[in-house]
C-alpha positions in Angstrom: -0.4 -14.7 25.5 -2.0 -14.3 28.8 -1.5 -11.1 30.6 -1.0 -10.6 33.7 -1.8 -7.5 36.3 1.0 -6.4 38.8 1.5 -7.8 41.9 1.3 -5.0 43.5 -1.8 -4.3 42.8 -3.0 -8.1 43.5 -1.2 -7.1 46.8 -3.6 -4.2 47.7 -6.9 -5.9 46.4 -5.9 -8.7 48.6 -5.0 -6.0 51.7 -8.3 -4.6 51.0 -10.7 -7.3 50.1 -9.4 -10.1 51.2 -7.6 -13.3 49.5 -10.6 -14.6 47.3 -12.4 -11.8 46.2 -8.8 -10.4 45.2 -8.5 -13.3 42.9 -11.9 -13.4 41.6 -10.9 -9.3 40.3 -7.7 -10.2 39.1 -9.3 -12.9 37.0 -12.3 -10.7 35.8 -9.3 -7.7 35.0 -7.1 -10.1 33.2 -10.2 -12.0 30.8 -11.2 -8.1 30.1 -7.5 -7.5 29.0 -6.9 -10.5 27.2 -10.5 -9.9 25.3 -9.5 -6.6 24.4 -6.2 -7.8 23.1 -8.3 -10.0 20.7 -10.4 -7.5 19.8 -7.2 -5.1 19.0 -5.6 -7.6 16.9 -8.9 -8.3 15.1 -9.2 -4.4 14.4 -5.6 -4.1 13.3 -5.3 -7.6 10.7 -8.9 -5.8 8.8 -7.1 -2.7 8.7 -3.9 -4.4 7.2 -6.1 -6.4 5.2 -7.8 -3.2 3.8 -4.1 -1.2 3.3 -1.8 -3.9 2.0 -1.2 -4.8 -1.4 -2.3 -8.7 -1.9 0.3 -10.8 -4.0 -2.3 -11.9 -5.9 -3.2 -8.2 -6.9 0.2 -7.4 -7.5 1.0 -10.6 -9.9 -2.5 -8.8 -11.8 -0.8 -5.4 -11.8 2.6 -6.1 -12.9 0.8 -8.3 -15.9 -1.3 -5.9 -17.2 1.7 -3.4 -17.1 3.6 -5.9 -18.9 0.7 -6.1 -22.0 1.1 -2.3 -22.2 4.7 -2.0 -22.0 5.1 -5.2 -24.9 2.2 -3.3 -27.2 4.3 0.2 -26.1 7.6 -1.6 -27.4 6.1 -3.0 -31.0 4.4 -0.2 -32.1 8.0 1.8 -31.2 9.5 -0.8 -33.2 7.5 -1.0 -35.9 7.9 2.9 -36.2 11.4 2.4 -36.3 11.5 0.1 -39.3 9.2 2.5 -41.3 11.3 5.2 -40.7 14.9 3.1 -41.5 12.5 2.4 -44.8 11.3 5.8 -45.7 14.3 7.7 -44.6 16.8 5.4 -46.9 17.2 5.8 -50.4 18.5 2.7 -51.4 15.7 1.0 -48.9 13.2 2.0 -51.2 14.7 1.2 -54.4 15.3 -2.5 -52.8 11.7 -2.0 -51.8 10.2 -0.3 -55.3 12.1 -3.8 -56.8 10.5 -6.0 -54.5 7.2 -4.8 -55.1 7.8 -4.8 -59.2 7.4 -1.1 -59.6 10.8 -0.6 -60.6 12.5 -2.7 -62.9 
């Protein structure tokens, strides 16, 4: 995107220092520009880079959450049937039976 000074101020270089050497600024001014604009950009994509969460570290994130929350959610479970077992009467005869403690 090429930037481009005033014309005013084209108009008062050229007043002043005549027609070529008004151009030959105005040229020098608007590389300077458009190098700092590079430069700028550069500066603010690393910083971006640096602050922004990657899709690939997110996919990494939300599949190691998913491992915890699926161990969270059998050992929960597996909790729950022990205490269905322990906490029933008739589930432990069925299980005293089962085991041949009971006949």
């Amino acid at each position: 995107m090429p930037t481009t000074i005033p014309i005013k101020i084209y108009e008062i270089l050229e007043d002043r220092l005549g027609r070529d050497e008004a151009k030959e600024i105005v040229r020098e001014i608007e590389a300077s520009v458009e190098a700092i604009a590079r430069e700028k950009k550069i500066e603010v994509k690393d910083e971006l880079g640096k602050e922004l969460v990657t899709r690939a570290y997110f996919e990494e994130r939300i599949a190691h959450f998913e491992t915890k929350i699926e161990s969270k959610l059998r050992l929960y479970f597996l909790i729950l049937l022990f205490s269905m077992f322990i906490l029933n009467s008739k589930a432990i005869d069925l299980i005293a039976k089962l085991l041949g403690v009971v006949k």
